[in-house]
C-alpha positions in Angstrom: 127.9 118.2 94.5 124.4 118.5 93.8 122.1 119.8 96.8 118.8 119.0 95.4 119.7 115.4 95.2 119.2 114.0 98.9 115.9 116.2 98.9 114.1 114.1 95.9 111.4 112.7 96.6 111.7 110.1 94.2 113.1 105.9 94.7 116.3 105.5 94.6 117.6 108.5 96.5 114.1 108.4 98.7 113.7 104.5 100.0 110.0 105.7 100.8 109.2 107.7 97.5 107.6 106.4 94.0 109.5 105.8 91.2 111.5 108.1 89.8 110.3 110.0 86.8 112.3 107.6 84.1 111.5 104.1 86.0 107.8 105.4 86.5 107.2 103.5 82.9 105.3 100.2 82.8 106.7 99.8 79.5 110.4 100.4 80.5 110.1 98.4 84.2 108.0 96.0 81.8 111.5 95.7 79.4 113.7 94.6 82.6 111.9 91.7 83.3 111.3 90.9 79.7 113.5 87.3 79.9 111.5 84.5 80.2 112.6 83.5 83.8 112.5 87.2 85.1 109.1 87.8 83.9 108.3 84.4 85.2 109.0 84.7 88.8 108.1 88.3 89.0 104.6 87.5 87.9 104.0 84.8 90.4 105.5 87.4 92.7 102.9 89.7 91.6 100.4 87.2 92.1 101.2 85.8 95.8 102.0 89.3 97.6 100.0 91.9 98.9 100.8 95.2 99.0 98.9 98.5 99.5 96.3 99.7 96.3 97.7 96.7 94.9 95.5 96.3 91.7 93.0 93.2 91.5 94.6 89.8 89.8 92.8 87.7 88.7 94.5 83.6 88.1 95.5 84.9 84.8 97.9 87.3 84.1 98.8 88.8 80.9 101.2 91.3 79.7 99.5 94.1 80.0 98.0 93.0 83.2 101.6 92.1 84.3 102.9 95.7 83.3 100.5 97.4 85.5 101.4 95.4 88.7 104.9 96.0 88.2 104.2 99.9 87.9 102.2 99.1 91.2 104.5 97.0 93.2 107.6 98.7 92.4 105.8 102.4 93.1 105.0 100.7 96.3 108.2 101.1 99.6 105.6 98.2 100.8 105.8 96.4 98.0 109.5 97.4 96.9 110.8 95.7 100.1 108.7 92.6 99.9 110.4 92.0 96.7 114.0 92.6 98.3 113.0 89.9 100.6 112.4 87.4 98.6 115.5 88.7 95.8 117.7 87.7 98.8 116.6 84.2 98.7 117.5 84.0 95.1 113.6 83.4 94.1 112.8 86.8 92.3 115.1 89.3 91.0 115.0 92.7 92.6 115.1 95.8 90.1 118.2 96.4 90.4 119.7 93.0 89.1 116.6 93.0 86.5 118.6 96.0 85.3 122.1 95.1 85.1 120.8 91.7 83.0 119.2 93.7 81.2 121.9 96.2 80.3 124.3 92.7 79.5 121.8 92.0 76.8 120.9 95.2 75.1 125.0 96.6 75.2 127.1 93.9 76.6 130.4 96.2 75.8 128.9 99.0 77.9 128.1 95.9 80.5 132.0 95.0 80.3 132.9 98.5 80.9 130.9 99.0 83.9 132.3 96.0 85.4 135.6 96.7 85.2 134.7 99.5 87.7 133.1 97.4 89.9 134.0 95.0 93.0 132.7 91.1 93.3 131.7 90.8 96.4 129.9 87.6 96.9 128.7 87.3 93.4 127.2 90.6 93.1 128.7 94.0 91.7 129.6 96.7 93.6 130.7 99.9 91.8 133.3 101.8 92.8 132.1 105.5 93.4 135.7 106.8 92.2 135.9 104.2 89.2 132.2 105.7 88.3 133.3 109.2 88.2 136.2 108.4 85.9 133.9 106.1 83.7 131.4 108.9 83.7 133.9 111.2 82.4 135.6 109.1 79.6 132.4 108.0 78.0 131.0 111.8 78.5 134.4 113.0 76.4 133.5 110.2 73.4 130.0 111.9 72.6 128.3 109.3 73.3 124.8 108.4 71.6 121.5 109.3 74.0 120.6 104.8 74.0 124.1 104.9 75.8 123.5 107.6 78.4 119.6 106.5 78.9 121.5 103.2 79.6 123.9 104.8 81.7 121.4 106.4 83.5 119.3 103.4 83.9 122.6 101.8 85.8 122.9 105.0 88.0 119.5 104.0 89.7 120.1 100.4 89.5 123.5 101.2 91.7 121.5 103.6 93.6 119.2 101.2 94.8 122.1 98.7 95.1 124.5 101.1 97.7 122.3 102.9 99.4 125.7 104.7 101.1 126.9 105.8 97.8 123.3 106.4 96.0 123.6 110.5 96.2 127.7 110.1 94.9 126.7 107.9 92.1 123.6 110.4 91.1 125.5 113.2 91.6 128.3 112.0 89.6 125.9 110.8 86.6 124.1 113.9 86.8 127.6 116.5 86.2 128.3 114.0 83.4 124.9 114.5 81.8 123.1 117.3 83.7 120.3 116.9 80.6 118.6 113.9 82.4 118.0 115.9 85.5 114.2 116.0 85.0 113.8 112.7 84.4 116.0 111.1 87.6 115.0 113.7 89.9 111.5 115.1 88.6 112.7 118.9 88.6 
């Protein structure tokens, strides 16, 4: 196991951190919420909710505007858990899910894999910690190309934030597969 995991001091593995390093993108959080009803309710989110140094808004948002509130609110543990909130009423997706749709566009076969590991519990996917490692190590022996493990990676934080019992197993697991993205989950 890795020890320097539980000691980051970046979101997932630290509910009260920033982003980590590789979600700290406006661009890439930007990409997530790209369909038109993600981007939709997140920027009437953005809009509606205070948080702390959130950035002025004025009635009109536009993408660029949009981006850097997203880099805001989801930087934010203030913000962050006001958006959980209203995820669990079904009005605004929460990163994690912005992620996994996103993922079933850009490589629905990885999407299908991932699945297969998981349990339905009540509509959402959980992922199985062992079902991970073994994933993690079939797709590590096929060589896979780096859009596959950045996507793989991208899922490790979404699950993170997603089981917050299993976030250092799933991290830890990811980062033994592909110890190269190390830097960029965990800023060291």
């Amino acid at each position: 196991m890795n020890a320097q995991l539980p000691a980051t001091p970046f979101y997932p593995f630290n509910l009260d951190g920033p982003l980590c390093p590789m979600l700290n993108d406006a661009e890439v959080l930007a990409s997530f919420y790209a369909d038109d009803c993600f981007r939709h309710s997140i920027k009437q989110f953005c809009k509606r909710t205070v948080w702390p140094a959130k950035p002025a808004v004025s009635y009109s948002v536009d993408p660029a505007k949009l981006k850097e509130l997203l880099l805001s609110l989801l930087n934010s543990p203030v913000g962050r858990a006001a958006l959980q909130r209203q995820s669990q009423t079904g009005r605004c997706p929460y990163l994690d899910n912005a992620i996994w749709q996103w993922l079933t566009t850009v490589n629905p076969a990885l999407s299908r894999r991932l699945s297969d590991c998981c349990d339905d519990i009540k509509g959402r996917l959980f992922m199985r910690p062992a079902a991970w490692i073994t994933l993690l190590a079939k797709i590590q022996s096929e060589q896979p190309d780096p859009a596959t493990v950045t996507q793989l990676a991208y899922l490790t934080l979404a699950f993170a934030m997603l089981q917050a019992d299993d976030r250092s197993t799933l991290g830890e697991a990811f980062l033994a597969a592909f110890p190269d993205y190390k830097a960029k989950l965990l800023g060291n």
